[in-house]
C-alpha positions as CSV (number, residue, x, y, z in Angstrom):
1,X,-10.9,-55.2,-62.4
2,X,-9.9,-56.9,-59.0
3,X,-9.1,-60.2,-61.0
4,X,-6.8,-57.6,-63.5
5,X,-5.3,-56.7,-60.3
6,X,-4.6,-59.8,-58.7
7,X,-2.8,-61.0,-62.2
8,X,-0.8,-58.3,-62.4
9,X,0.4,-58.8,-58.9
10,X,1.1,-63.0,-59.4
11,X,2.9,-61.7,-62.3
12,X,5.2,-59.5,-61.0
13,X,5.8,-61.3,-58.4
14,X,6.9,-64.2,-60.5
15,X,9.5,-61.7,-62.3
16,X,10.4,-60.7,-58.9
17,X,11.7,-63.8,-57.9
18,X,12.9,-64.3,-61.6
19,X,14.9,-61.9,-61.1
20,X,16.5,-62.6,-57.5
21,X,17.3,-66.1,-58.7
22,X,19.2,-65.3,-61.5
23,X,21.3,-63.0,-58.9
24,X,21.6,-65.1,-56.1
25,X,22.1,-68.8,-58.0
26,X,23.0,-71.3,-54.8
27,X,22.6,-75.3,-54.5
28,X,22.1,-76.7,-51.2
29,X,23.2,-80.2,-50.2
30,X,20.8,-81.6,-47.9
31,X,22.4,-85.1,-47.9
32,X,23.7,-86.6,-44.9
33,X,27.1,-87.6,-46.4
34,X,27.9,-84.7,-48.3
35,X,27.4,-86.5,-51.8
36,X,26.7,-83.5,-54.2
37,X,29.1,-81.0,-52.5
38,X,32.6,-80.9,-54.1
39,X,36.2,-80.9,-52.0
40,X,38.1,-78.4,-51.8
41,X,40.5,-80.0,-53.5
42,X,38.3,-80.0,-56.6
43,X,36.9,-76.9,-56.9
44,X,40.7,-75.8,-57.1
45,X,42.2,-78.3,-59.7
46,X,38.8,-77.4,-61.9
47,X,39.6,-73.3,-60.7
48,X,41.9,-73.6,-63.6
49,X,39.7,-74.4,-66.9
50,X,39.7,-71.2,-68.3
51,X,38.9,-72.6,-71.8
52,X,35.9,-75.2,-72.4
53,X,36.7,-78.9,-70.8
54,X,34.8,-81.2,-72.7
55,X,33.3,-84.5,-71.0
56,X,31.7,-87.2,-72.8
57,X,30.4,-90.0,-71.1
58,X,29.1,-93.0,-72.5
59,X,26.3,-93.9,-70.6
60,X,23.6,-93.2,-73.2
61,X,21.0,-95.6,-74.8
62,X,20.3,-99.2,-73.6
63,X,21.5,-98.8,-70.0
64,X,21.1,-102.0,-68.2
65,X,19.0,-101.5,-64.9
66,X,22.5,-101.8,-62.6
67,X,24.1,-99.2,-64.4
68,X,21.1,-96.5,-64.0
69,X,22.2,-95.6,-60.3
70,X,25.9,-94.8,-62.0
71,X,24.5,-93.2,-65.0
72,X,22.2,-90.7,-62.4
73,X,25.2,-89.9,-60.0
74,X,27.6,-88.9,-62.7
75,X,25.2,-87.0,-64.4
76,X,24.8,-85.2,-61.3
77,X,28.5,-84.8,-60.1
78,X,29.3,-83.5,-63.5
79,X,26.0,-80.9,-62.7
80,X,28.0,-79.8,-59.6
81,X,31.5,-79.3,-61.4
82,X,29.8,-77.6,-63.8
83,X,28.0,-75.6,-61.5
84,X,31.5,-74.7,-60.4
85,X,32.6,-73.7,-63.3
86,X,31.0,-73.1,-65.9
87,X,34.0,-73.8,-68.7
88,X,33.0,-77.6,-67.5
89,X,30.3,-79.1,-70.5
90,X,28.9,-82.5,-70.4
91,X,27.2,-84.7,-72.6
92,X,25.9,-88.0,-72.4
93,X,26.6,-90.0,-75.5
94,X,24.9,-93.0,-77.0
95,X,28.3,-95.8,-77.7
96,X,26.1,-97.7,-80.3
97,X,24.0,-95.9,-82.6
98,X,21.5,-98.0,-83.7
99,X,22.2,-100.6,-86.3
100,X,26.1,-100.0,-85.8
101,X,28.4,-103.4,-85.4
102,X,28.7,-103.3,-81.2
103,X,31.7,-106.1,-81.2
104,X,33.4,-103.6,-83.3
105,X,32.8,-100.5,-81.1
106,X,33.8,-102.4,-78.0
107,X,37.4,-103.2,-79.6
108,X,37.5,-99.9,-80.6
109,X,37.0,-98.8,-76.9
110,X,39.4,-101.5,-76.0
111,X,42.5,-100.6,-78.4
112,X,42.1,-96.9,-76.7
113,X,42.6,-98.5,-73.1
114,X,38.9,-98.5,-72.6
115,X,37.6,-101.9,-71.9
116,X,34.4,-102.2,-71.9
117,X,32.0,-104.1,-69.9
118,X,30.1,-107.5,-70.2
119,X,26.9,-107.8,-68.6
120,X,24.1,-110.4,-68.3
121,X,20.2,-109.3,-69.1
122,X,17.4,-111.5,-68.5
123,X,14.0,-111.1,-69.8
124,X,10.9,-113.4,-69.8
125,X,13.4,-115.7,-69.0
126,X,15.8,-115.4,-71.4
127,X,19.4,-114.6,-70.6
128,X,21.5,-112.6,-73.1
129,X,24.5,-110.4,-73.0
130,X,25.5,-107.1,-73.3
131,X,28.1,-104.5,-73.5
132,X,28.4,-101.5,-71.1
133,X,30.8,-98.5,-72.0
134,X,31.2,-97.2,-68.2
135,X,34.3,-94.5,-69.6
136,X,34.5,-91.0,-69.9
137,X,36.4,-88.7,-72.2
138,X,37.7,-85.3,-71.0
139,X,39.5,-83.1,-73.4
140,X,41.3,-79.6,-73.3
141,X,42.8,-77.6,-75.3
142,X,43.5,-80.7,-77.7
143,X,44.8,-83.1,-75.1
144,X,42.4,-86.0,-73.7
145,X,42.2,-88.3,-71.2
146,X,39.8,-91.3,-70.5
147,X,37.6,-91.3,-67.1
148,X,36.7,-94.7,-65.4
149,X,33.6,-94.5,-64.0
150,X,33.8,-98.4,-63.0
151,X,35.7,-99.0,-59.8
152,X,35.9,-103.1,-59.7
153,X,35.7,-105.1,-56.5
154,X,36.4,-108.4,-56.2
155,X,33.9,-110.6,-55.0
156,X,31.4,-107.8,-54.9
157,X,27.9,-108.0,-55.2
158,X,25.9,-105.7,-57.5
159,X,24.9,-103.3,-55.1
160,X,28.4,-103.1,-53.3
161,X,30.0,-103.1,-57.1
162,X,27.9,-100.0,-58.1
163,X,28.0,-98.3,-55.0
164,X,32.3,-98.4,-54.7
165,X,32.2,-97.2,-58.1
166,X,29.9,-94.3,-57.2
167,X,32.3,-93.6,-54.5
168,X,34.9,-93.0,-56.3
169,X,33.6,-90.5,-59.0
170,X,34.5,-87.8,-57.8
171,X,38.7,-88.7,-57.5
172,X,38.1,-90.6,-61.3
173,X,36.7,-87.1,-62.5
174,X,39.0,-85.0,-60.7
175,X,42.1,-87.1,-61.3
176,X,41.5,-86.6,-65.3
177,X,40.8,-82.9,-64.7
178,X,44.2,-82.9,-63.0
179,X,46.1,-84.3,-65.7
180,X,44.5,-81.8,-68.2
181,X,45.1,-78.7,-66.3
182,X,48.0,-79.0,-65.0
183,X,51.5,-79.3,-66.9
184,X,54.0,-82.1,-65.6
185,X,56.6,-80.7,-63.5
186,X,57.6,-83.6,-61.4
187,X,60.6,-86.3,-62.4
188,X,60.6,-89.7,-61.4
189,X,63.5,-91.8,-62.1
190,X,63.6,-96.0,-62.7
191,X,66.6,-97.1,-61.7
192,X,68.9,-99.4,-64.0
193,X,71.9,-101.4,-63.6
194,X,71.4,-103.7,-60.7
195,X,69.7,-106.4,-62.4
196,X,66.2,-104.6,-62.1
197,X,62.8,-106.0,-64.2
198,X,62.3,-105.2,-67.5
199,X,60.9,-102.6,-69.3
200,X,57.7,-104.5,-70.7
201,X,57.4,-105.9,-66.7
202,X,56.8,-102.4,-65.3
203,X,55.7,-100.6,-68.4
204,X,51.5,-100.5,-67.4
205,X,52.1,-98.6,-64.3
206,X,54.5,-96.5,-65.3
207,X,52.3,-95.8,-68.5
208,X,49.8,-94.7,-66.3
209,X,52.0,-92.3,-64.0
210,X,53.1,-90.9,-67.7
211,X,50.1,-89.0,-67.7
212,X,50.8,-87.0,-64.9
213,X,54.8,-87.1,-64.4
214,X,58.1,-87.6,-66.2
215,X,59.8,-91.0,-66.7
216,X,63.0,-91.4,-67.3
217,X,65.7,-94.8,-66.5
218,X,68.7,-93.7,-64.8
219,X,71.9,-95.7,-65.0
220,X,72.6,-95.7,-61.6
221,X,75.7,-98.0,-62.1
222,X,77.1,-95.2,-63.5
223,X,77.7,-94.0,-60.4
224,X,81.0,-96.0,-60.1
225,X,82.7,-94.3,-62.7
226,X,81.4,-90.8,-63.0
227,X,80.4,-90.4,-59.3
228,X,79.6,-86.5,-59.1
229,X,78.1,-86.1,-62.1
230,X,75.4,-88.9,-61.5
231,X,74.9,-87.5,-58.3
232,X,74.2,-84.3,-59.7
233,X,72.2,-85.5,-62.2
234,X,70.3,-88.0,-59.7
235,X,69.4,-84.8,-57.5
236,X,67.4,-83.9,-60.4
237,X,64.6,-85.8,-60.0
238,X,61.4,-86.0,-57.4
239,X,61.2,-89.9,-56.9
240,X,63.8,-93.0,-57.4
241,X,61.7,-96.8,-57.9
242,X,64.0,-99.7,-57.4
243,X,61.7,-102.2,-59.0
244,X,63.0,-105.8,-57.6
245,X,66.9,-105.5,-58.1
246,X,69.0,-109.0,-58.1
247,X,72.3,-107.6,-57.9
248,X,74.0,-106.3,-55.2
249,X,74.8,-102.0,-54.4
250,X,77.9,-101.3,-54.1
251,X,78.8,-98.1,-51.5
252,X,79.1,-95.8,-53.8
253,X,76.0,-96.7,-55.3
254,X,74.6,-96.9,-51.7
255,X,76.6,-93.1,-50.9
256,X,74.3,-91.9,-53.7
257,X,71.0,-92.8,-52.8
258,X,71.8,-91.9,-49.1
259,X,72.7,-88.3,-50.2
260,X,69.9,-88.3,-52.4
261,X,66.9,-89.0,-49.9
262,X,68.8,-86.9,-47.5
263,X,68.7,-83.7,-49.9
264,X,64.7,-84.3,-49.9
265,X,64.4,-86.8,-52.7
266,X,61.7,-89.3,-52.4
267,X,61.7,-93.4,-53.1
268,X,59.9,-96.3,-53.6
269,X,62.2,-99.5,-53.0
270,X,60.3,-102.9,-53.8
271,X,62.6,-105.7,-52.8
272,X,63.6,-109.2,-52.9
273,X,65.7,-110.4,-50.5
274,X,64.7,-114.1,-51.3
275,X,65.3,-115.5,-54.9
276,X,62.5,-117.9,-56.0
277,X,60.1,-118.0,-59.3
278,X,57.5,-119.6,-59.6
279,X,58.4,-120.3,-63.3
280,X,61.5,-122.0,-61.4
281,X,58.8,-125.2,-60.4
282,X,57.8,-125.3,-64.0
283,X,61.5,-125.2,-65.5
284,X,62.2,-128.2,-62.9
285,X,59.8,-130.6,-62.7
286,X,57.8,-129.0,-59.8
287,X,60.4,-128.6,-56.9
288,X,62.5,-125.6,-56.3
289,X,65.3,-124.0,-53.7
290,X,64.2,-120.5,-52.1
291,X,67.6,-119.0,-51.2
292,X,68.6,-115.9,-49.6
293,X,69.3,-112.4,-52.0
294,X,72.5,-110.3,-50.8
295,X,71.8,-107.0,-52.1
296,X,74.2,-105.2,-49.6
297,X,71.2,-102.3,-48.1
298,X,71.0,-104.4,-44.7
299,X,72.9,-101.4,-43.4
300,X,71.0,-98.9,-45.7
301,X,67.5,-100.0,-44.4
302,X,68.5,-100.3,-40.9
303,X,69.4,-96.4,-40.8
304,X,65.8,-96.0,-41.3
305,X,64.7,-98.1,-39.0
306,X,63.6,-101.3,-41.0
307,X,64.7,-104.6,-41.5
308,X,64.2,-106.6,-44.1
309,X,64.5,-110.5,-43.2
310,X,65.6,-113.2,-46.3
311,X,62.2,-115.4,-45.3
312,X,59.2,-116.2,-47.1
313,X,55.9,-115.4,-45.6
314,X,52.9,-117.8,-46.4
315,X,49.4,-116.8,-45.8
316,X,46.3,-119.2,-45.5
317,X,44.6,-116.2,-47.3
318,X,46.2,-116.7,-50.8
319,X,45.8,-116.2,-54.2
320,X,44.9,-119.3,-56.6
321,X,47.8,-120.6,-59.0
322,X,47.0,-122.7,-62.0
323,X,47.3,-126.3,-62.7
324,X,47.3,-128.0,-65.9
325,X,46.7,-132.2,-65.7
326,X,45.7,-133.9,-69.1
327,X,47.1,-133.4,-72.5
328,X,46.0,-131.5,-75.6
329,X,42.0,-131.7,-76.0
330,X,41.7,-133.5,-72.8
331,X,43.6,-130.4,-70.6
332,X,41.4,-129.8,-67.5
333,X,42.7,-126.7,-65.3
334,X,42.4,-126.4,-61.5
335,X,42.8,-122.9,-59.5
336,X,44.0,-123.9,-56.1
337,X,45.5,-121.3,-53.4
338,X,49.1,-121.0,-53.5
339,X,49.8,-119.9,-49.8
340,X,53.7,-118.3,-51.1
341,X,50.8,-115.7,-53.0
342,X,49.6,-113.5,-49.8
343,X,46.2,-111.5,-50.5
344,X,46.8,-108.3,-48.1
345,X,43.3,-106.2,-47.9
346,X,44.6,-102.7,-47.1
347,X,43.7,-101.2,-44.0
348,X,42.6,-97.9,-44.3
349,X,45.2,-96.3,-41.5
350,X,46.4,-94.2,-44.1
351,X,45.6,-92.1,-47.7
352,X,47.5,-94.3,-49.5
353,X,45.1,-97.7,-48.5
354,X,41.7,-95.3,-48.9
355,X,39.5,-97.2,-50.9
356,X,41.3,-99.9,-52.4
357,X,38.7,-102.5,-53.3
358,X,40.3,-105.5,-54.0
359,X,43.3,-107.1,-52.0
360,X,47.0,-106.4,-52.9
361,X,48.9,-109.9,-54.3
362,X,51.9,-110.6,-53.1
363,X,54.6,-113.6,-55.0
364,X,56.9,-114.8,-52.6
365,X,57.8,-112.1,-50.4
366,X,59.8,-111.3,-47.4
367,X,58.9,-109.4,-44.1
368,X,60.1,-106.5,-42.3
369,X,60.6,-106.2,-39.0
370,X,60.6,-102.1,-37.6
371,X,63.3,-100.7,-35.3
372,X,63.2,-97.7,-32.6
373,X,64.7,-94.8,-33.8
374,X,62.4,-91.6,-33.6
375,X,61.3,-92.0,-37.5
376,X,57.3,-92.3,-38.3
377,X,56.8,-95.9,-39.1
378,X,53.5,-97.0,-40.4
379,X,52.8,-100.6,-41.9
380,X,50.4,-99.9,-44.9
381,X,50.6,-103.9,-45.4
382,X,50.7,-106.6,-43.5
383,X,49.5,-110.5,-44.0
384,X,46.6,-112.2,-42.4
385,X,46.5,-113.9,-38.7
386,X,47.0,-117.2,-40.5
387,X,50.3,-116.3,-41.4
388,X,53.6,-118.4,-41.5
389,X,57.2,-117.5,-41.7
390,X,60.3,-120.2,-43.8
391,X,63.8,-119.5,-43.5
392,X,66.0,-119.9,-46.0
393,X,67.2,-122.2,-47.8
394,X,63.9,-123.5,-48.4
395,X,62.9,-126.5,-50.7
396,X,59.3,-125.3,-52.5
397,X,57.6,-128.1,-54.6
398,X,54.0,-127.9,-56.9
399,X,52.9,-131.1,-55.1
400,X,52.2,-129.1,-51.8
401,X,49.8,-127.1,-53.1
402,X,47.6,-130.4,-53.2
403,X,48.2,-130.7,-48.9
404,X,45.6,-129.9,-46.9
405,X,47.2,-127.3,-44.6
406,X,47.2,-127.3,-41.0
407,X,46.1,-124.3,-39.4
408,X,47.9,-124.6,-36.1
409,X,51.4,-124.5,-38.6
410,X,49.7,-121.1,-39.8
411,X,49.8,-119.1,-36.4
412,X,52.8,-116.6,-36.8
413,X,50.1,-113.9,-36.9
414,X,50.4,-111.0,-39.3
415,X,53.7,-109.8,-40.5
416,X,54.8,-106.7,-42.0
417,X,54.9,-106.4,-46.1
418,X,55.3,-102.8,-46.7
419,X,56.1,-100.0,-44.4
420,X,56.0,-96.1,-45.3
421,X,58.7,-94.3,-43.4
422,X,58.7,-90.6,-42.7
423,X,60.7,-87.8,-40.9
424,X,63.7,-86.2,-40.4
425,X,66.4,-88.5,-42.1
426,X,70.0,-89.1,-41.1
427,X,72.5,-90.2,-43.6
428,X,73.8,-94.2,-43.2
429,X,76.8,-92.7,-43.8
430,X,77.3,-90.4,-40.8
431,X,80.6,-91.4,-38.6
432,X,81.6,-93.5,-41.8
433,X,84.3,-93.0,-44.2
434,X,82.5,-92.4,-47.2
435,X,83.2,-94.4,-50.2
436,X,83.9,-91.5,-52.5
437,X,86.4,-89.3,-52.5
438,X,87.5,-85.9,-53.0
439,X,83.5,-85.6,-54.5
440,X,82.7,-81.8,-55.3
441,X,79.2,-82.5,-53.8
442,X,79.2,-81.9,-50.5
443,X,78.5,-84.7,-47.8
444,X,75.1,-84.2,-45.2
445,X,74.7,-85.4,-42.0
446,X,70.9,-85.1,-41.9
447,X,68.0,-84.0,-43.7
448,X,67.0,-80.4,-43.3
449,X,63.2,-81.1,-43.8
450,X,61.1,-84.0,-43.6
451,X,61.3,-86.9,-45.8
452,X,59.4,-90.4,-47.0
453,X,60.2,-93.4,-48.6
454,X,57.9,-96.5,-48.7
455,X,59.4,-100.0,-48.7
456,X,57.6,-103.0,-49.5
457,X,59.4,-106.5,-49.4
458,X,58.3,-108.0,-52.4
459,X,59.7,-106.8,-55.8
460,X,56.8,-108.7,-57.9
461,X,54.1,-106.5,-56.7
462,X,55.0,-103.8,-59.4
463,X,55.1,-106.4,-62.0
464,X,52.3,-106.8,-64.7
465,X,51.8,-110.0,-66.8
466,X,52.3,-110.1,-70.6
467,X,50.0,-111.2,-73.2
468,X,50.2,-114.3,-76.0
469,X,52.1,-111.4,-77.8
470,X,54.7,-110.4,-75.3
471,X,52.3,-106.8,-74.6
472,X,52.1,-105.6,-71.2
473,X,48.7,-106.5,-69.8
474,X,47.3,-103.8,-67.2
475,X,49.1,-104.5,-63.2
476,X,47.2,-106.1,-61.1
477,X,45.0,-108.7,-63.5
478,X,46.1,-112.6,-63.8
479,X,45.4,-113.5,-67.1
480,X,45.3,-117.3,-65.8
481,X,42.6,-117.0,-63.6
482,X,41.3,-113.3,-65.0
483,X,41.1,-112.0,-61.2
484,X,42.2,-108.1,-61.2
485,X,43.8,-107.5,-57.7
486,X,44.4,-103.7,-56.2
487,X,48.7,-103.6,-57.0
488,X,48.2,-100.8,-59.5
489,X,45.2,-98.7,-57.3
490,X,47.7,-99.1,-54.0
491,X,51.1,-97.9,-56.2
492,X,49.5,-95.2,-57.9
493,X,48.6,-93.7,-54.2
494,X,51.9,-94.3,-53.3
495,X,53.5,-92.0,-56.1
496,X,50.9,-89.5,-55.6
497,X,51.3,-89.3,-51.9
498,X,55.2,-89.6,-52.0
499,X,55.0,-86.3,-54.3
500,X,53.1,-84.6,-52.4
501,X,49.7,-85.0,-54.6
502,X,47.9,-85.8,-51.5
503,X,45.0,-83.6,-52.1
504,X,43.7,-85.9,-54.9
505,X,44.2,-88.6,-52.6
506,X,42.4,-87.7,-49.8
507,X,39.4,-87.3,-52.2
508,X,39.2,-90.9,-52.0
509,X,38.4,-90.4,-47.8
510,X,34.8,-89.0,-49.0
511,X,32.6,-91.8,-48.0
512,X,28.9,-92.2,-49.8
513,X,26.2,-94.8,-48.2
514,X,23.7,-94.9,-51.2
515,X,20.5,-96.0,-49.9
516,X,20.0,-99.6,-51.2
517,X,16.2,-101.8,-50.1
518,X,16.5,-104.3,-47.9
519,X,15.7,-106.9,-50.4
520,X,14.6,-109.7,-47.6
521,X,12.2,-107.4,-46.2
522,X,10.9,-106.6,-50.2
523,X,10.3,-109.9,-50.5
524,X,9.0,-110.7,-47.6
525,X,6.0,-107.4,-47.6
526,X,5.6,-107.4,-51.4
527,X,2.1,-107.4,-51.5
528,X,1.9,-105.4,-48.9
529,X,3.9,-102.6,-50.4
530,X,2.1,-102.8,-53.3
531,X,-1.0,-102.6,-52.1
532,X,-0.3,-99.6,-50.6
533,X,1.7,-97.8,-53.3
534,X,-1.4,-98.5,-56.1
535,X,-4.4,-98.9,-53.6
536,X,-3.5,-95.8,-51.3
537,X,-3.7,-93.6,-53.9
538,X,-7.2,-94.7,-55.2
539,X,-8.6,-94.7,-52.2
540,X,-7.6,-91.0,-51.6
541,X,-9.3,-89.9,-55.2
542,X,-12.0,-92.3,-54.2
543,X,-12.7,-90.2,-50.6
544,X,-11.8,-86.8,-52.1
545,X,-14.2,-87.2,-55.0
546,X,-16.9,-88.5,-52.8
547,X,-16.4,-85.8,-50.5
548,X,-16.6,-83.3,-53.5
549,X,-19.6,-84.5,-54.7
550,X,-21.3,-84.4,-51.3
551,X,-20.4,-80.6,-50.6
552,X,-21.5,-79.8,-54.4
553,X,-25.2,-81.4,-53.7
554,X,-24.9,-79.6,-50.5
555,X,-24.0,-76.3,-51.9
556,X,-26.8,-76.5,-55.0
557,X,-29.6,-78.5,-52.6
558,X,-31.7,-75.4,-52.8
């Protein structure tokens, strides 16, 4: 009867706290970096799924070893979102069902933007390869959008690779999540008419920012003929890119943009105030003349308290260019640095350089000096101590790329590359006659609220290479030497921070140390560690069931 009783009361205890569970559900994160807790800015983009948001990830089957780490932390970020909310369903998917055609799969993965990822396995000493599908897919309400879970770093090792990519999970997850829920609102115009790149040149980056905004090329040219109503229609949008004009703005054109960033419109100017290509040295046998760009903003820029000089900054810390000796069959290829290509590692001063991985790539760019006048300056890019500055005209020739440098020529120390710029405008125009007249749109002085723009001095760095078949090949990867730099990572923050999308952004400040092994010390106590993780634990049984069998005798001796 007292066993009955003692039952009974395990039992209803157990419903007890049954019961109390299913009413009082909470997760506690005990880690020290806050891994498993969502942002703030998270929980509100995600607030909105008020229909079910599909996630399939394809981290399913034959998982290499390195990717297991990645496979467990998504698997348990998408446990927190849905958590959350519970709208929010995941599965994990197997890419290649057994016996399917995996070459196939992967170029299906790769005509849907998806490349997939190459990896080497080696067992019993034999080395083969592999394909890895690190993507997601989230879909709502018919629309869907693909989820890196790979975050690339170049020069990485494994571990760093892995954990980078871990890091930035939560922003790749909430970033897609974004896009779905939330209907595009904001404009951002491309400028025309002053000689700017081509369509197919800027066409990856602005495919990505598709996602979330409008895009739309404005003839700003226009402006000389129809002034008001381009100024009217330029007020319209949120953000104006200059992507590397080669012509020169008139004042009207000039008047425009001034009244435009003074009635609160953003901008993202990348220009060249040097003209030199490097498919210039090709064209004519190897040598070159750098010469200086008028594209009438000195005055513009210097309002906002930058100048832009017509130099050419070299950096010992460069990116490799190309070079072909030997023809047909016999072709040999050497990747040598080309000091006119800067590599600029991001600092992280500022949301926009948060956890960019791999170094920003520069082609022949300028620098920027920054004048006093009361406006927030901040450099978000700047070259390497090892830095030196030409003056133009400058003769450039392929045969110095085969000079040993000498570092003492190298000591200009860093220089400024790209400078955000924020605060309460003035117009350039202020004390001026103005260049238009009797305009229906009313001439300001000064901005009413704060402003930005961000102005980097290169116009190549928005500028993605093409393929054999004249495609645009994703920003930021050189399909000579098939490094991927961080252009497209560091001007996607740009556009998000300069319209005012900072929330995802600073989702990229969460920092996650993942506990790694010291793998010298591993190697080093081995045996050690093995011994004690398989001996220790038969030694315990060993005591505990001599020790059992001793009280036992004990008990039972009489």
């Amino acid at each position: 009867m007292k066993i009955k009783f003692q039952i009974l009361i395990f039992s209803g205890a157990l419903a007890a706290l049954w019961f109390l569970a299913q009413q009082f559900y909470f997760r506690l994160d005990l880690t020290a970096d806050g891994r498993y807790t969502l942002s703030e800015t998270s929980e509100t983009i995600i607030s909105k799924a008020n229909e079910p948001l599909i996630v399939d990830v394809f981290l399913e089957g034959n998982v290499p070893d390195a990717f297991k780490k990645l496979q467990l932390e998504t698997r348990q970020l998408l446990e927190e979102y849905a958590s959350e909310n519970p709208n929010i369903k995941f599965a994990f998917i197997n890419p290649v069902p057994e016996g399917a055609p995996v070459e196939q799969i992967a170029q299906d993965f790769n005509n849907r933007g998806m490349r997939p990822q190459q990896v080497q396995l080696r067992d019993n000493g034999k080395t083969s390869q592999e394909f890895v599908f690190p993507w997601a897919m989230a879909s709502y309400k018919g629309k869907t959008v693909p989820v890196p879970l790979l975050k690339k770093t170049l020069g990485a090792d494994p571990e760093t690779f892995i954990s980078r990519s871990v890091q930035n999970l939560e922003y790749a997850f909430s970033d897609a999540f974004f896009k779905l829920l939330n209907p595009k609102s904001k404009r951002i115009a491309v400028l025309k008419g002053n000689g700017e790149l081509q369509d197919r040149y800027i066409a990856d980056l602005f495919r990505t920012l598709r996602e979330s905004y409008f895009i739309a090329p404005f003839p700003l040219d226009s402006v000389n003929l129809k002034a008001d109503t381009v100024m009217a229609a330029l007020q319209k949008f949120d953000l104006v890119v200059v992507a590397k004009a080669t012509r020169a703005f008139t004042d009207v054109e000039k008047y425009a943009l001034d009244q435009y960033i003074i009635n609160g419109g953003k901008s993202l100017f990348l220009i060249d105030q040097v003209a030199m290509e490097t498919d210039s040295l090709y064209k004519r046998n190897g040598m070159a003349l750098a010469t200086a760009r008028d594209l009438n903003l000195n005055d513009f820029f210097f309002n906002y308290g930058l100048r832009i000089n017509p130099v050419l900054v070299e950096d010992l810390y460069a990116a490799p260019l190309v070079l072909a000796s030997g023809e047909g069959s016999e072709s040999q290829y050497t990747q040598l640095p080309w000091f006119y290509y800067p590599l600029v590692t991001p600092e992280e001063n500022h949301p926009i350089n948060t956890n960019i991985d791999n170094p920003v790539v520069f082609e022949y760019v300028n620098q920027i000096d920054l004048l006093n006048n009361g406006l927030k300056q901040t450099v978000l890019l700047k070259s390497s101590q090892l830095s030196k500055i030409n003056g133009v005209p400058f003769p450039i020739t392929l045969e110095s790329i085969t000079t040993e440098p000498s570092p003492e020529r190298y000591a200009a120390g860093p220089q400024n590359l790209a400078v955000l710029v924020e605060g309460q405008f003035t117009s350039a125009f202020k004390n001026r006659i103005l260049p238009v007249e009797n305009s229906s749109i009313p001439f300001r002085e000064s901005a009413t609220k704060p402003n930005a723009m961000l102005v980097i001095a290169d116009g190549d760095v928005i500028k993605n290479d093409l393929d054999q078949n004249g495609r645009p090949l994703e920003l930021g990867f050189d399909k000579f030497t098939f490094k991927e730099y961080g252009n497209k990572e560091f001007l996607l923050n740009a556009v998000n921070y300069l319209l005012d999308d900072s929330g995802l952004i600073n989702i990229r400040s969460k920092t996650i140390v993942l506990p790694a092994l010291d793998s010298l010390k591993t190697s080093n106590e081995r045996f050690t560690w093995q011994a004690l993780t398989l001996g220790l634990p038969l030694a315990i049984l060993m005591i505990f069931g001599l020790l059992y069998t001793y009280l036992r005798r004990r008990k039972y001796k009489g």
